[in-house]
Backbone bond lengths (Angstrom), bond angles and torsions (degrees), N, CA, C in turn:
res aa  C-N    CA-C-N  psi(-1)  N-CA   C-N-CA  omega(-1)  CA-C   N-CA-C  phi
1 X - - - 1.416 - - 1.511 110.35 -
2 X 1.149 108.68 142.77 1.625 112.54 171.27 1.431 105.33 -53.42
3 X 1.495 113.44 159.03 1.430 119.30 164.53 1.384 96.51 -158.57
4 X 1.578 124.03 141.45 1.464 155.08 -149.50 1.406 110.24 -120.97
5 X 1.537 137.24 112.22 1.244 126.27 -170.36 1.494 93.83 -114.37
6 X 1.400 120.35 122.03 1.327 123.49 173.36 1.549 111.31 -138.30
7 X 1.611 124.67 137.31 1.311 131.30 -177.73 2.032 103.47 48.81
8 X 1.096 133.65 16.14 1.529 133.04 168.46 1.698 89.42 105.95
9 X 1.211 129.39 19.02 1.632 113.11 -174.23 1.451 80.97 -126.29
10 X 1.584 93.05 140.00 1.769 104.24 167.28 1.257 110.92 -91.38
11 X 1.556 139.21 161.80 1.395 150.42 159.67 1.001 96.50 -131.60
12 X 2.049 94.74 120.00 1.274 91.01 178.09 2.356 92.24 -112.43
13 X 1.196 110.55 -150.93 1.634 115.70 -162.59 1.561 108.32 -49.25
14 X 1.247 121.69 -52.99 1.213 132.02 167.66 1.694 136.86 -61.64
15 X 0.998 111.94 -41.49 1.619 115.35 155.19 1.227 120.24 -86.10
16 X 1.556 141.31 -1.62 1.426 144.10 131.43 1.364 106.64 -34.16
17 X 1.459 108.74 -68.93 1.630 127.58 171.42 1.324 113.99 -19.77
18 X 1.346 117.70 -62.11 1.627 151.44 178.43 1.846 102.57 -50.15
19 X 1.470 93.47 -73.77 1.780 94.60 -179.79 1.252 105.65 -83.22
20 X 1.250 141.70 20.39 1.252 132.21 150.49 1.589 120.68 -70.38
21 X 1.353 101.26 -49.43 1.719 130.66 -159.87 1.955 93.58 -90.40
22 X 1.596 121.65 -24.93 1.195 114.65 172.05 1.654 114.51 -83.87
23 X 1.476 113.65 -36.95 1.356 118.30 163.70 1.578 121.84 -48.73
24 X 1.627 111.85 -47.13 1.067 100.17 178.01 1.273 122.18 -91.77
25 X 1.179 122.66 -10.31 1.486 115.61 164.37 1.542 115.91 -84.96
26 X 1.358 133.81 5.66 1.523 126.35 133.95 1.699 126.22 -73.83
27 X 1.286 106.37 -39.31 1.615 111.66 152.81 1.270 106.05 -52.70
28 X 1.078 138.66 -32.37 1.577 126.16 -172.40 1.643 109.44 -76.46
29 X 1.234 103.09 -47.13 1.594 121.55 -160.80 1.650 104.65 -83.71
30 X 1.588 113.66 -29.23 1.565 119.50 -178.21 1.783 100.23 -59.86
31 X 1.909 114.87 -51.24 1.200 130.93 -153.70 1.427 87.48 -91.04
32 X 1.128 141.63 24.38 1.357 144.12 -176.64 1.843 98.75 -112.80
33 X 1.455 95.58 -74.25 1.125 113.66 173.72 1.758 116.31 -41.14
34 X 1.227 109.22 -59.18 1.350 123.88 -174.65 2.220 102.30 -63.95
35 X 1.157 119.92 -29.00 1.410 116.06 -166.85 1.875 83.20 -85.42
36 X 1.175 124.52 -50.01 1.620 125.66 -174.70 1.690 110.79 -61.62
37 X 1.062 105.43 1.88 1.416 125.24 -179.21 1.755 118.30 -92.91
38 X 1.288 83.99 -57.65 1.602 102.49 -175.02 1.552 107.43 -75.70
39 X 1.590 110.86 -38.24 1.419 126.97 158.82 2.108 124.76 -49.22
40 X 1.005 88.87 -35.15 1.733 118.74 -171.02 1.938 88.25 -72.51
41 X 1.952 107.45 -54.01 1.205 98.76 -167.61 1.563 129.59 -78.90
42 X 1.670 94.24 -24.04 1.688 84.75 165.55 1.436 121.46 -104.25
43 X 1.070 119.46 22.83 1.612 123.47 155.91 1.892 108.80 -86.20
44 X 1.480 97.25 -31.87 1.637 82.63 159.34 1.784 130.15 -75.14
45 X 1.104 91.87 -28.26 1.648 103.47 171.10 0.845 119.90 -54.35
46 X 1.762 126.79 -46.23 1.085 153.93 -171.98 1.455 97.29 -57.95
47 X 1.633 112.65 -69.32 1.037 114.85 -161.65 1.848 122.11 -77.81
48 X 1.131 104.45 -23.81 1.656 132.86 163.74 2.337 97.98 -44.71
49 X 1.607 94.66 -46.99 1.502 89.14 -160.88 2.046 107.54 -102.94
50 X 1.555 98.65 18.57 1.259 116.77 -174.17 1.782 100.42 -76.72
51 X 1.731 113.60 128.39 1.066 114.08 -160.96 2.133 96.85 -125.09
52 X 1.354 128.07 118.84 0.939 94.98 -146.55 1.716 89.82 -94.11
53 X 1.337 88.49 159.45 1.910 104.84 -170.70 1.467 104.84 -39.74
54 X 1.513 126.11 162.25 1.387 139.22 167.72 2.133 99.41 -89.07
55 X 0.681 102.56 101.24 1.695 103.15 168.50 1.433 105.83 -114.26
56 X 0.970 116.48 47.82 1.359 122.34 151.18 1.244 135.42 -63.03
57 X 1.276 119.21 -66.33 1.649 126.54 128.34 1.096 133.23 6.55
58 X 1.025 130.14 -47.83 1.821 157.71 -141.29 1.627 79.15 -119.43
59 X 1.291 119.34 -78.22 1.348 114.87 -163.10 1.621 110.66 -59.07
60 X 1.466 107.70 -30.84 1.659 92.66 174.85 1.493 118.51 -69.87
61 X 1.290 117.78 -37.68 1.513 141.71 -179.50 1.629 94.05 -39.46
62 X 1.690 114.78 -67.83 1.290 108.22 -171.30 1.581 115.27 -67.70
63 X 1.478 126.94 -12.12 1.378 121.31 -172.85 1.432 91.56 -79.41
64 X 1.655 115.93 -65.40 1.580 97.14 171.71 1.698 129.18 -29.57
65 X 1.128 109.50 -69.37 1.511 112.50 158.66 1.885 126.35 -21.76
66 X 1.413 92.94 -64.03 1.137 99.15 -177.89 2.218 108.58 -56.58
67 X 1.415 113.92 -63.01 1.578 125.13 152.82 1.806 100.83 -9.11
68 X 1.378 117.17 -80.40 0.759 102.54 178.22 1.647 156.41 -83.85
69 X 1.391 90.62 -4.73 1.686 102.82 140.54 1.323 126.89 -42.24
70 X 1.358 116.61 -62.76 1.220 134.36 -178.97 1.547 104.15 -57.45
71 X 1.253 113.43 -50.34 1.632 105.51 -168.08 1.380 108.63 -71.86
72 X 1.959 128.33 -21.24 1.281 116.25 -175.58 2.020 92.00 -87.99
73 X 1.054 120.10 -39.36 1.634 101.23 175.07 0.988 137.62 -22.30
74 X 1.788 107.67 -55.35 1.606 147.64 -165.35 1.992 94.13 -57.49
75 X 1.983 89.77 -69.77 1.530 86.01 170.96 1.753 147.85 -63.49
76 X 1.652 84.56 -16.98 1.932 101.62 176.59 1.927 77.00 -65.85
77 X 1.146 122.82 -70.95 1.635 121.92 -152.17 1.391 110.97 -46.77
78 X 1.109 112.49 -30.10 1.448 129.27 -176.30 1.885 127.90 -76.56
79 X 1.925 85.93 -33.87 1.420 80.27 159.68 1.322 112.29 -95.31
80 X 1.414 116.69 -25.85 1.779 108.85 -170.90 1.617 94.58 -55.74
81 X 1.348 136.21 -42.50 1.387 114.03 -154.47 2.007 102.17 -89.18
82 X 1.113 100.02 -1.13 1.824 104.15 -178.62 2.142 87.44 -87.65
83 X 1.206 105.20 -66.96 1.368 100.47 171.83 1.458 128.35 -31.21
84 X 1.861 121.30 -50.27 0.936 115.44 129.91 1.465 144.02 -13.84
85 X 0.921 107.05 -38.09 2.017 99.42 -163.54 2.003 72.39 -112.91
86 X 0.792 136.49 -100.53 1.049 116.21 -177.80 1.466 142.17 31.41
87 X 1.832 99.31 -73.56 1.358 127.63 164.72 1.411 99.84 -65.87
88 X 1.277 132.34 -41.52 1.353 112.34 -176.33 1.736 123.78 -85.00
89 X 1.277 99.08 -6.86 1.398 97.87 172.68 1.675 103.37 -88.84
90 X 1.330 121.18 -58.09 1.493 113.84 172.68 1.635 113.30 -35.76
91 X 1.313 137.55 -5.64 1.037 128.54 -149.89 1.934 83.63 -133.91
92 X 0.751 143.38 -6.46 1.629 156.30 158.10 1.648 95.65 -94.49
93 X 1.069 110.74 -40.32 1.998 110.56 169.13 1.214 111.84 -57.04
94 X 1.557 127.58 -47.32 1.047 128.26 -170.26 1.806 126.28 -95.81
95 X 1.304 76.24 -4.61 2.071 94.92 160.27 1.274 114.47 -87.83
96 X 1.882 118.72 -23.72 1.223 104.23 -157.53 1.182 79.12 -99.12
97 X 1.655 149.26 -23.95 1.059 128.94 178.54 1.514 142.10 -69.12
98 X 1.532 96.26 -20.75 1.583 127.61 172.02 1.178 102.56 -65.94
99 X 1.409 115.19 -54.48 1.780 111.92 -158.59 1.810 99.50 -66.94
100 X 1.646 117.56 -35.63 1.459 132.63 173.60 1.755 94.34 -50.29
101 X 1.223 119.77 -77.67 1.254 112.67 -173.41 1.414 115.61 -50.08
102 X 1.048 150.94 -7.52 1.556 131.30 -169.25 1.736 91.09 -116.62
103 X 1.368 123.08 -27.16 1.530 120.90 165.67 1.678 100.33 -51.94
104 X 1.514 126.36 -52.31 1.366 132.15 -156.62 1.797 99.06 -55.74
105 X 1.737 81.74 -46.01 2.068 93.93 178.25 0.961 101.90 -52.53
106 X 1.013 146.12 -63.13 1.815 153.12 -142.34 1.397 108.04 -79.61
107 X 1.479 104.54 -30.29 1.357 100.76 -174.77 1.910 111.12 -102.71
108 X 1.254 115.01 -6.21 1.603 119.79 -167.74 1.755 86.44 -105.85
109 X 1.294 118.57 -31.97 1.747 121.87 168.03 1.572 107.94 -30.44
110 X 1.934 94.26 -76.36 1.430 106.31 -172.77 1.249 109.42 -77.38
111 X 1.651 128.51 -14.20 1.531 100.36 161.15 1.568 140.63 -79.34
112 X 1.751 95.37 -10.35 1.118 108.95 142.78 1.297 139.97 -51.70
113 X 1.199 119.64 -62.08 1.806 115.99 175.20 1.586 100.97 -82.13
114 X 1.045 136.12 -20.26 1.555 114.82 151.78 1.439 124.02 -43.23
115 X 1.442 120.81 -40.22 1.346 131.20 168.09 1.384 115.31 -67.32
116 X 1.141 115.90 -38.67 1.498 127.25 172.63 1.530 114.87 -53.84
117 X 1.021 128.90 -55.12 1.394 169.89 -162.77 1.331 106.63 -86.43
118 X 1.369 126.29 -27.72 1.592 127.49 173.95 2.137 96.94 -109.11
119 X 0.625 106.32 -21.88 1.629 113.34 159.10 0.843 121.22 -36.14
120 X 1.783 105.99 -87.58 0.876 137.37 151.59 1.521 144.35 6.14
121 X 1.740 97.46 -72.65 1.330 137.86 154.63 1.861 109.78 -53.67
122 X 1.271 121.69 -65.71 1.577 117.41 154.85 1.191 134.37 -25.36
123 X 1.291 113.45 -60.04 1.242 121.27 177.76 1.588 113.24 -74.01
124 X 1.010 126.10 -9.62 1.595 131.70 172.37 1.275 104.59 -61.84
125 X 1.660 95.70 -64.34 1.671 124.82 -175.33 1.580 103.01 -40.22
126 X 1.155 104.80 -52.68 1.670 101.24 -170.90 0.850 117.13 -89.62
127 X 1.563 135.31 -25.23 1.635 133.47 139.67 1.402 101.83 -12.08
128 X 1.511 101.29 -80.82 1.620 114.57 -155.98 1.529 114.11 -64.30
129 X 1.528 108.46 -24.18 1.466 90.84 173.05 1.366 108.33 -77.65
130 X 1.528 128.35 -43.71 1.062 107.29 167.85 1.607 148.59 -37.91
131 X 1.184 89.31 -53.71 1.747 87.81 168.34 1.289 119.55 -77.48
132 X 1.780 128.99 3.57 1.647 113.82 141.34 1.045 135.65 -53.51
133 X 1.171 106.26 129.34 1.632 110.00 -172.80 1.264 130.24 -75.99
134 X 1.735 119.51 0.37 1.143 139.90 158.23 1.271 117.73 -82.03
135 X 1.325 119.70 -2.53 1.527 123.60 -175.26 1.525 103.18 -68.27
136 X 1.487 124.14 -60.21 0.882 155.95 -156.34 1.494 113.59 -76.56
């Protein structure tokens, strides 16, 4: 087997093995470190040259918006309370029309048995003239 004399210490096949696999896993971890580094520096750059948006725009957009919220409310309120009076007059409409209809009853009732009643009265009449004996 090979064997390696370095600083008075030998390496022989198996602890080569050892500082092979320890060398490269500090090469691993240095170029680890060092890429999270370089990574670290232009995310600060990034963020160093970060300018934050103008939403100004946006904010006027919603004040308009908002304006006109307000102005269709004003008019929803405006008709609900006209709708209101509305409904309440149709509803004084429909009392005054009820109380009209049951007068119409009261009065087509008795012009009914008034008719009845003058019929009535006719047919007596002509009964009775008939069975005079001067009719004839």
């Amino acid at each position: 087997m090979a064997e390696i004399e370095f600083g008075g210490v030998k390496f022989t096949g198996g602890k080569m093995m050892v500082v092979i696999t320890a060398l490269s896993t500090l090469g691993g971890a240095m170029w680890g470190g060092f890429e999270a580094y370089s990574r670290y520096k232009a995310m600060e750059e990034k963020i160093a040259a970060f300018q934050t948006p103008d939403l100004s725009h946006i904010e006027k957009s919603l004040a308009v918006q908002n304006e006109k919220m307000d102005s269709i409310q004003n008019e929803v309120g405006i008709v609900m309370q006209e709708l209101n009076m509305i409904t309440g007059d149709l509803r004084d409409v429909k009392l005054d029309v009820r109380d009209e209809q049951k007068r119409l009853y009261v009065l087509e009732t008795a012009t009914q048995k008034d008719l009845l009643d003058i019929r009535k009265s006719i047919r007596e009449q002509i009964e009775e003239a008939l069975k005079n004996p001067l009719s004839q």
